[in-house]
N, CA, C and O atoms as CSV, one atom per row, in Angstrom:
chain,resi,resn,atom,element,x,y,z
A,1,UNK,N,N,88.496,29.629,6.561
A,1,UNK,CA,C,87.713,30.726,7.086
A,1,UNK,C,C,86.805,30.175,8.187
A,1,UNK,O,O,86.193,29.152,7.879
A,2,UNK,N,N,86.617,30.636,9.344
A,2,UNK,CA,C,85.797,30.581,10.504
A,2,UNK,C,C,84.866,30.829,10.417
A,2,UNK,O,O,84.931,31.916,9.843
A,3,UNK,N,N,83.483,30.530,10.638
A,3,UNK,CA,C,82.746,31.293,10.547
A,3,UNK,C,C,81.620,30.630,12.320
A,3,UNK,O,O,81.846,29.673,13.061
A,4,UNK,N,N,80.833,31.367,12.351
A,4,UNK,CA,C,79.599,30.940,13.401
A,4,UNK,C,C,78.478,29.884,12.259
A,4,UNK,O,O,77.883,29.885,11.181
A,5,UNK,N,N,78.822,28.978,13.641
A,5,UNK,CA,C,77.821,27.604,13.260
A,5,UNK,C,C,76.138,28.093,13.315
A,5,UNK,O,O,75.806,28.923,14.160
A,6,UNK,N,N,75.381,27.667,12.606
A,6,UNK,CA,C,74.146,27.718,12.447
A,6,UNK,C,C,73.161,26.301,12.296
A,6,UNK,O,O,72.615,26.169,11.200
A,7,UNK,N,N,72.983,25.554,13.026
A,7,UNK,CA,C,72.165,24.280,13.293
A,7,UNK,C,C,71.374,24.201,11.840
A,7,UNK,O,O,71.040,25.043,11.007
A,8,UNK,N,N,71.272,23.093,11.932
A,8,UNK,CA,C,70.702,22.281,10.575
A,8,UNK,C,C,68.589,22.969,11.061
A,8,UNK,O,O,67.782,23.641,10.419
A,9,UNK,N,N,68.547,22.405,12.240
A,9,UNK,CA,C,66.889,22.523,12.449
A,9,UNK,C,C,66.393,24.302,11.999
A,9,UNK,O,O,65.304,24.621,11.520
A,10,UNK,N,N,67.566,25.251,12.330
A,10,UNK,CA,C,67.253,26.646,12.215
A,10,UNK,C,C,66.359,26.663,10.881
A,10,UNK,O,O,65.226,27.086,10.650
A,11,UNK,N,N,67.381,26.001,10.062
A,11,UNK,CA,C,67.031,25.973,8.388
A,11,UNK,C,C,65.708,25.423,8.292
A,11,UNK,O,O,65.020,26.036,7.476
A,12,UNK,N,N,65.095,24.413,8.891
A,12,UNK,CA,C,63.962,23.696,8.685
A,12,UNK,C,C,62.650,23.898,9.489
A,12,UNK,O,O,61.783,24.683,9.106
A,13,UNK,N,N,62.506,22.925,10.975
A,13,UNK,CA,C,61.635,23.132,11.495
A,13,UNK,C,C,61.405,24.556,12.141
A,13,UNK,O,O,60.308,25.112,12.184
A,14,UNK,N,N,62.774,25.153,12.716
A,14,UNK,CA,C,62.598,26.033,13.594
A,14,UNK,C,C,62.944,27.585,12.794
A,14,UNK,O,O,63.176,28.494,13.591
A,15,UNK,N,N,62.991,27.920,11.467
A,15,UNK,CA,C,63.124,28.855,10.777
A,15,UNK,C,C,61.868,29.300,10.837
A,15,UNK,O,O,60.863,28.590,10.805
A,16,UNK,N,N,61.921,30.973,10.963
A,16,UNK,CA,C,61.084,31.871,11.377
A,16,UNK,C,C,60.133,31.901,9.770
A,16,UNK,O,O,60.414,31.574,8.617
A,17,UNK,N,N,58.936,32.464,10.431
A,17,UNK,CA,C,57.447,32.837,9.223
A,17,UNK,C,C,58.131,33.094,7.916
A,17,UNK,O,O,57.984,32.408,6.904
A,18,UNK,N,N,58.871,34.118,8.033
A,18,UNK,CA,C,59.193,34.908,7.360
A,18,UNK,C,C,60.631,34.786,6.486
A,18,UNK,O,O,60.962,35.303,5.419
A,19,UNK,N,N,61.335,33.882,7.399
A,19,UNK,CA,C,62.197,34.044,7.423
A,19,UNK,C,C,62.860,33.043,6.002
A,19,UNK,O,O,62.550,31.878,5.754
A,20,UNK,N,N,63.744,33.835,5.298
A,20,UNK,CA,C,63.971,33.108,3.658
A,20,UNK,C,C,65.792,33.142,3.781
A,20,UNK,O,O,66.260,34.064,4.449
A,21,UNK,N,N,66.648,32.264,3.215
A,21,UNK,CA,C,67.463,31.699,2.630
A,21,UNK,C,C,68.528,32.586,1.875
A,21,UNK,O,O,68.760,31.986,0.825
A,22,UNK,N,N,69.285,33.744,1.927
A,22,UNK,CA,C,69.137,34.675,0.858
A,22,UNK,C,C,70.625,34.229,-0.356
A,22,UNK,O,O,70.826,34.463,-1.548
A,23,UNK,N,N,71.233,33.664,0.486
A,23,UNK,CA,C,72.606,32.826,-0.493
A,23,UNK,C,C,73.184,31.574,0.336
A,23,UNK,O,O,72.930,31.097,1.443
A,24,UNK,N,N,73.961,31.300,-0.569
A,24,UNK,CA,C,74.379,29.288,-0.046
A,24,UNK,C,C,75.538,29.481,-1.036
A,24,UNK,O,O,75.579,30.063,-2.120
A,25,UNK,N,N,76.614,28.711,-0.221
A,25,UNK,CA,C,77.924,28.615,-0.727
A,25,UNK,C,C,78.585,27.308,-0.778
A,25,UNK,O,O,79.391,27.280,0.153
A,26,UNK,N,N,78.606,26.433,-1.309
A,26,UNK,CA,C,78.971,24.953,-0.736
A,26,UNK,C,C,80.972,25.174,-1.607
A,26,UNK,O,O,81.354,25.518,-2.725
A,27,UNK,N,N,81.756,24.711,-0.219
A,27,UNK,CA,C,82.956,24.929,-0.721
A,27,UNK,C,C,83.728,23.454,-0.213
A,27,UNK,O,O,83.471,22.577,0.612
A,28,UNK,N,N,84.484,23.640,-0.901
A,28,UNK,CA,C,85.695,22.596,-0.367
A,28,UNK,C,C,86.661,22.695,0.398
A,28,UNK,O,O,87.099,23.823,0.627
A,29,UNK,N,N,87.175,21.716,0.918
A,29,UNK,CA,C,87.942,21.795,1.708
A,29,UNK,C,C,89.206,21.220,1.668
A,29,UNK,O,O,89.233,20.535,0.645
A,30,UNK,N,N,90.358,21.138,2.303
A,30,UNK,CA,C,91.675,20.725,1.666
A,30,UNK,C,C,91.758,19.391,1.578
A,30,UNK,O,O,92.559,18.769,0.880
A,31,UNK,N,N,90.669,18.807,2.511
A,31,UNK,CA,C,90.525,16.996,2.705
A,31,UNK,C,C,89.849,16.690,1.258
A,31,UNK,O,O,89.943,15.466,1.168
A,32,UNK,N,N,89.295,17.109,0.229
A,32,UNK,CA,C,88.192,16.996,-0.611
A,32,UNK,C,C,86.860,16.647,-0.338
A,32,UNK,O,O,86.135,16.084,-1.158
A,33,UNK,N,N,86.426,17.062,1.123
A,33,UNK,CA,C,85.049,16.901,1.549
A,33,UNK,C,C,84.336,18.633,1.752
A,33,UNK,O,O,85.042,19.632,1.890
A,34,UNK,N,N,82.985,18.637,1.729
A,34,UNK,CA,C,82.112,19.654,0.739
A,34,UNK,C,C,81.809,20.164,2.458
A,34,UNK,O,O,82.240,19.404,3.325
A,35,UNK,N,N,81.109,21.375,2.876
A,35,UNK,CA,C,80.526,21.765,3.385
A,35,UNK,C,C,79.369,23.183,2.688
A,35,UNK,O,O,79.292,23.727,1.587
A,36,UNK,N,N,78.768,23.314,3.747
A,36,UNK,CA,C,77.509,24.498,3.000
A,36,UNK,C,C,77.709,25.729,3.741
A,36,UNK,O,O,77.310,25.607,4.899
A,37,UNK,N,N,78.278,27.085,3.426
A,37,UNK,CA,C,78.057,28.010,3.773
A,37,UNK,C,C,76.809,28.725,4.021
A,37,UNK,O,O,75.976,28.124,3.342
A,38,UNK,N,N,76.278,29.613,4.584
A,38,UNK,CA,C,75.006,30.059,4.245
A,38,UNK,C,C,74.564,31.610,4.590
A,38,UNK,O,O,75.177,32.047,5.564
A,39,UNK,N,N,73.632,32.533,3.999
A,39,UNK,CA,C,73.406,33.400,4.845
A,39,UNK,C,C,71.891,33.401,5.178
A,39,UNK,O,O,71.167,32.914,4.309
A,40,UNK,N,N,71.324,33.857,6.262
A,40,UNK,CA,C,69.862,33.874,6.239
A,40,UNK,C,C,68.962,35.271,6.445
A,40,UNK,O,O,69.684,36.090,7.015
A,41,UNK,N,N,68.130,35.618,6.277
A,41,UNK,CA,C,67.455,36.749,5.902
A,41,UNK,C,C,67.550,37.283,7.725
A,41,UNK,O,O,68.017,38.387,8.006
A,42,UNK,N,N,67.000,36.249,8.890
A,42,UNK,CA,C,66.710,36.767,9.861
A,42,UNK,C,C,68.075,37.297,11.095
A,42,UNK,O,O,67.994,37.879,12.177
A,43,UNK,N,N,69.174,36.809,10.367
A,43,UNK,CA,C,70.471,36.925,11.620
A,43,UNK,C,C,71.141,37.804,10.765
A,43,UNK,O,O,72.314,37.477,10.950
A,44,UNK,N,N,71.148,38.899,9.777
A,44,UNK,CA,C,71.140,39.770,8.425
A,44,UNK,C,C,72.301,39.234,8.018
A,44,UNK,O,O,72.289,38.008,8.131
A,45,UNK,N,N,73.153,39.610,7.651
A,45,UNK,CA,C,73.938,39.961,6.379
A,45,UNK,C,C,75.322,38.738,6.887
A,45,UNK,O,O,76.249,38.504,6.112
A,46,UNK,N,N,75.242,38.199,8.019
A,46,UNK,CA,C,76.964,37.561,8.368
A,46,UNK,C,C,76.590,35.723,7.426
A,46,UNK,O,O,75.495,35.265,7.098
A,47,UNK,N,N,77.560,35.294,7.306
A,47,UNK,CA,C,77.739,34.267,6.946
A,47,UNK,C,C,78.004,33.407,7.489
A,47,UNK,O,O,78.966,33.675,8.209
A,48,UNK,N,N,77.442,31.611,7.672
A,48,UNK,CA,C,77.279,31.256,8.309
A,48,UNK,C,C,77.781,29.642,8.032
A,48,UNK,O,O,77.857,29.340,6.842
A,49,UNK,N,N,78.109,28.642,8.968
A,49,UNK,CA,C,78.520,27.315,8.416
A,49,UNK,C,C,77.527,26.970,8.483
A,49,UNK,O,O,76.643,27.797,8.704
A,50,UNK,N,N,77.146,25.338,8.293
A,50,UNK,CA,C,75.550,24.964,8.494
A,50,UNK,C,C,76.157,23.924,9.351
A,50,UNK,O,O,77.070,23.272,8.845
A,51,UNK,N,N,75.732,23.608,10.808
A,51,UNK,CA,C,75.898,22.434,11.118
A,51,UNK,C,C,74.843,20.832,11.388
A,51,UNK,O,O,73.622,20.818,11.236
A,52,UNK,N,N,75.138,20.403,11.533
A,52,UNK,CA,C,74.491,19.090,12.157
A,52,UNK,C,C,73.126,19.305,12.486
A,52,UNK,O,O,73.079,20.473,12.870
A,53,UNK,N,N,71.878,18.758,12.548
A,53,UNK,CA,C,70.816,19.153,13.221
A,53,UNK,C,C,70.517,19.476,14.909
A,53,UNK,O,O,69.863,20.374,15.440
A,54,UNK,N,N,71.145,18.556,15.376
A,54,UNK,CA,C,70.954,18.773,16.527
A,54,UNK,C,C,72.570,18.908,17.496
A,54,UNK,O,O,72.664,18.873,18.723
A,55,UNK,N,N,73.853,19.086,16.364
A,55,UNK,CA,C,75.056,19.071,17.518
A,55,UNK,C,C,76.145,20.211,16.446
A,55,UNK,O,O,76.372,20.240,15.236
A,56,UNK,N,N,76.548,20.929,17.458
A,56,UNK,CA,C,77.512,21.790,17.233
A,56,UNK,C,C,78.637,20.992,16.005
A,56,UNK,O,O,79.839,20.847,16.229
A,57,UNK,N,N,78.131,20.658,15.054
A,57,UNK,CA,C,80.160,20.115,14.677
A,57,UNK,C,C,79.289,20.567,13.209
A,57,UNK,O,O,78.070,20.404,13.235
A,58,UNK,N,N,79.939,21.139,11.921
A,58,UNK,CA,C,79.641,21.399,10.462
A,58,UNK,C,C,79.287,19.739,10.289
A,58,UNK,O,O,79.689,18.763,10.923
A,59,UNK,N,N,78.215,19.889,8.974
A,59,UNK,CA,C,77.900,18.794,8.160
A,59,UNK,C,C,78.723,18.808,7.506
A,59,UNK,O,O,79.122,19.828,6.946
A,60,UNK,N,N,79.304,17.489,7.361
A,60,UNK,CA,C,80.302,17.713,5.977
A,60,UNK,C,C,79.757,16.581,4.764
A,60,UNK,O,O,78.957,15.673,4.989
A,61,UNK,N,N,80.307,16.836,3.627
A,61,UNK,CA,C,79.463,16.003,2.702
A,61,UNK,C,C,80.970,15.108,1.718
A,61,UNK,O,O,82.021,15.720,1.532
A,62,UNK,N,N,80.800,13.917,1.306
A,62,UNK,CA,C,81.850,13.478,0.192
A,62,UNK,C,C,81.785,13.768,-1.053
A,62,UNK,O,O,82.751,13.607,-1.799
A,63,UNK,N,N,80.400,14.331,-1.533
A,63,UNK,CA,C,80.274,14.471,-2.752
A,63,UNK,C,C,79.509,16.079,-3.111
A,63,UNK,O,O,78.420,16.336,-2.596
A,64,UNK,N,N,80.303,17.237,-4.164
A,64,UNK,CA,C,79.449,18.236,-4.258
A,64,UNK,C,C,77.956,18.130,-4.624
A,64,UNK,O,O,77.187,18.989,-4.194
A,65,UNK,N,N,77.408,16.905,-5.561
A,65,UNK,CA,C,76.209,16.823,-5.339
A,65,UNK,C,C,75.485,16.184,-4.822
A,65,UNK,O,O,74.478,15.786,-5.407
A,66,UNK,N,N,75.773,15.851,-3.469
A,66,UNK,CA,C,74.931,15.410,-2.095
A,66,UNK,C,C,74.937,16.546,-1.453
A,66,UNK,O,O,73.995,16.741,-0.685
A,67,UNK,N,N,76.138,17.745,-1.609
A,67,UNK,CA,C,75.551,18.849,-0.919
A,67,UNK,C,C,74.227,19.899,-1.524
A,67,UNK,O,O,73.486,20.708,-0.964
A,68,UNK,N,N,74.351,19.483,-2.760
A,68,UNK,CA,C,73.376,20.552,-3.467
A,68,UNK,C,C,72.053,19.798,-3.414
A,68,UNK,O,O,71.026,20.396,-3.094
A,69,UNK,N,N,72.049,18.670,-3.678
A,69,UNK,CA,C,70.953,17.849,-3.689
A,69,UNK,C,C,70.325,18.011,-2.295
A,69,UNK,O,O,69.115,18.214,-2.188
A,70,UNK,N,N,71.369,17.900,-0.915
A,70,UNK,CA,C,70.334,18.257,0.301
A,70,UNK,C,C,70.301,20.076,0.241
A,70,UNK,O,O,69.894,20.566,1.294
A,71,UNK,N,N,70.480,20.556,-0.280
A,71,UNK,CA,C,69.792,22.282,-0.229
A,71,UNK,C,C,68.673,22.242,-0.865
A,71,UNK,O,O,67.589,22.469,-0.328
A,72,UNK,N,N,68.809,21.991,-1.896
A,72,UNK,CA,C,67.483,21.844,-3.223
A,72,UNK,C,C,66.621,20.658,-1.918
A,72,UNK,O,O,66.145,21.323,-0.998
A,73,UNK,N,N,66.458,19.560,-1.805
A,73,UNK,CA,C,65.485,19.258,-1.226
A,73,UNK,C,C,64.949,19.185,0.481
A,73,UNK,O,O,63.790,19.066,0.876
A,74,UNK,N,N,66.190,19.298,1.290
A,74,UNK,CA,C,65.512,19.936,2.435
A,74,UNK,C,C,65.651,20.967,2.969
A,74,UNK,O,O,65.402,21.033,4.173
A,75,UNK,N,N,66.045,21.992,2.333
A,75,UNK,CA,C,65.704,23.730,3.170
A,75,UNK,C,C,65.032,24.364,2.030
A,75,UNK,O,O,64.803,25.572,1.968
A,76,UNK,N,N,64.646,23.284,0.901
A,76,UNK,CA,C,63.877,23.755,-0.140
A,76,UNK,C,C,64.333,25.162,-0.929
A,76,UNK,O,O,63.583,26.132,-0.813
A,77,UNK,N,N,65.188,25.248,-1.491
A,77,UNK,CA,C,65.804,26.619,-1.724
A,77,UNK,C,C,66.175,26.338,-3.694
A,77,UNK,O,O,66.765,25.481,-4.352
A,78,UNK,N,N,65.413,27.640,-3.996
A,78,UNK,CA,C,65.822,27.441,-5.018
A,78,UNK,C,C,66.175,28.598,-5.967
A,78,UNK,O,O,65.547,28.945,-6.967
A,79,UNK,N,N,67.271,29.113,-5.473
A,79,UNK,CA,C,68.170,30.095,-5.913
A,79,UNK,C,C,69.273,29.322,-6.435
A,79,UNK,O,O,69.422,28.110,-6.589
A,80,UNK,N,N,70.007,30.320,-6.668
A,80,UNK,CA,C,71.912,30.265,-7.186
A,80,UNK,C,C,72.357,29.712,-5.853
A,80,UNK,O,O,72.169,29.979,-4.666
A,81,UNK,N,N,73.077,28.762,-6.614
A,81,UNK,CA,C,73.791,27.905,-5.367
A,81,UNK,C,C,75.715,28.085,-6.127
A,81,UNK,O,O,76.140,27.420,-7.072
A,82,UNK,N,N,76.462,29.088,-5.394
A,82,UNK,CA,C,77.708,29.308,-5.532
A,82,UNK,C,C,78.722,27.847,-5.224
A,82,UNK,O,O,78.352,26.998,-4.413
A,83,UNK,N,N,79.617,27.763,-5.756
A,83,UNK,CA,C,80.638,26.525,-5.655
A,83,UNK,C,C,81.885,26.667,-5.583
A,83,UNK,O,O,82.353,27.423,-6.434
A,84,UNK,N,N,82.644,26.180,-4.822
A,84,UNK,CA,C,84.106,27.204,-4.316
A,84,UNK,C,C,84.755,25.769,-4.434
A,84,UNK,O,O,84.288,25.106,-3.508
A,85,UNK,N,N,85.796,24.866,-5.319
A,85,UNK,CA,C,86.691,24.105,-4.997
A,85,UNK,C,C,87.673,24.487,-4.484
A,85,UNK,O,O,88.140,25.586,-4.783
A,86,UNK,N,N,88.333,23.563,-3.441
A,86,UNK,CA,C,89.972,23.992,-3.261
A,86,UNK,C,C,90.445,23.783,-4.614
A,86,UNK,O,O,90.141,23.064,-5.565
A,87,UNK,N,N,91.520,24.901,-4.281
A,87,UNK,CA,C,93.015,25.151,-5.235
A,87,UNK,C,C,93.420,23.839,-5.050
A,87,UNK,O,O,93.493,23.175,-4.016
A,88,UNK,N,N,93.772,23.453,-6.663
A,88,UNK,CA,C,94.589,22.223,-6.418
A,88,UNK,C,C,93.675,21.164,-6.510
A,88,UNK,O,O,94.019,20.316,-7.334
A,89,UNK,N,N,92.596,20.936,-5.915
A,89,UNK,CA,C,91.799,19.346,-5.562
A,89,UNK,C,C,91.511,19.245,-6.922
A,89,UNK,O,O,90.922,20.159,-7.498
A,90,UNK,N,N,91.857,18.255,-7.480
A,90,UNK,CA,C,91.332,17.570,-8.815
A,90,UNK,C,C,90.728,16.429,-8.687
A,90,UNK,O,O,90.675,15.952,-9.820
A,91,UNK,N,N,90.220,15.690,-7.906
A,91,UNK,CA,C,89.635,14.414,-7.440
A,91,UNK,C,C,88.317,14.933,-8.318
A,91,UNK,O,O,87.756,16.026,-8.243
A,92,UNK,N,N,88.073,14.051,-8.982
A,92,UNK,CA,C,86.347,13.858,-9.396
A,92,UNK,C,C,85.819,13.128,-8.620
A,92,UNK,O,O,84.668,13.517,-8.419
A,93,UNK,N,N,86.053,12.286,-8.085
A,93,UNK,CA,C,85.097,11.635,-7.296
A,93,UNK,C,C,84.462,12.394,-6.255
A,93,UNK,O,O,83.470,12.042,-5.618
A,94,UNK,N,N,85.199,13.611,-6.113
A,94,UNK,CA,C,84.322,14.338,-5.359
A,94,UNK,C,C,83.263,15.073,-5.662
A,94,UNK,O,O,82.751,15.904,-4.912
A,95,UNK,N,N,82.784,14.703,-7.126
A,95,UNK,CA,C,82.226,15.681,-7.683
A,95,UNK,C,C,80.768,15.115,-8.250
A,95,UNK,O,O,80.002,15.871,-8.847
């Protein structure tokens, strides 16, 4: 699935007053490496990849909990965090 990139800084320094976190999706991918979906309160309702801080390309992660571990501690979020494996990936080490 495609989606529009959303910069790592949006989430942090440069996220608006107001502006809150409203779901997070961290899924897999067919390589067995993690990325973070996201939606945010201020760009409404579309869904979003998270990329890099400062360069157009998705963060990608090796392990599902290095992705959850950086949500929980730097965009500070502490809701339901959804988890999507690929079909098929049975690797624990990714996990």
């Amino acid at each position: 699935m495609e989606l529009a990139l959303i910069l790592e800084r949006d989430l942090t320094s440069h996220r608006p007053v107001a502006g809150t976190i409203t779901d997070i999706h961290v899924c897999q991918r067919q390589d067995g490496k993690w990325h973070i979906n996201i939606r945010v309160s201020w760009k409404g309702s579309v869904l979003f990849h998270v990329g890099l801080y400062d360069k157009k390309r998705i963060r990608l992660y090796a392990k599902v909990s290095s992705a959850i571990r950086h949500i929980v501690m730097v965009y500070d979020y502490d809701g339901t965090i959804a988890v999507h494996p690929h079909t098929g990936t049975r690797d624990t080490t990714r996990f």
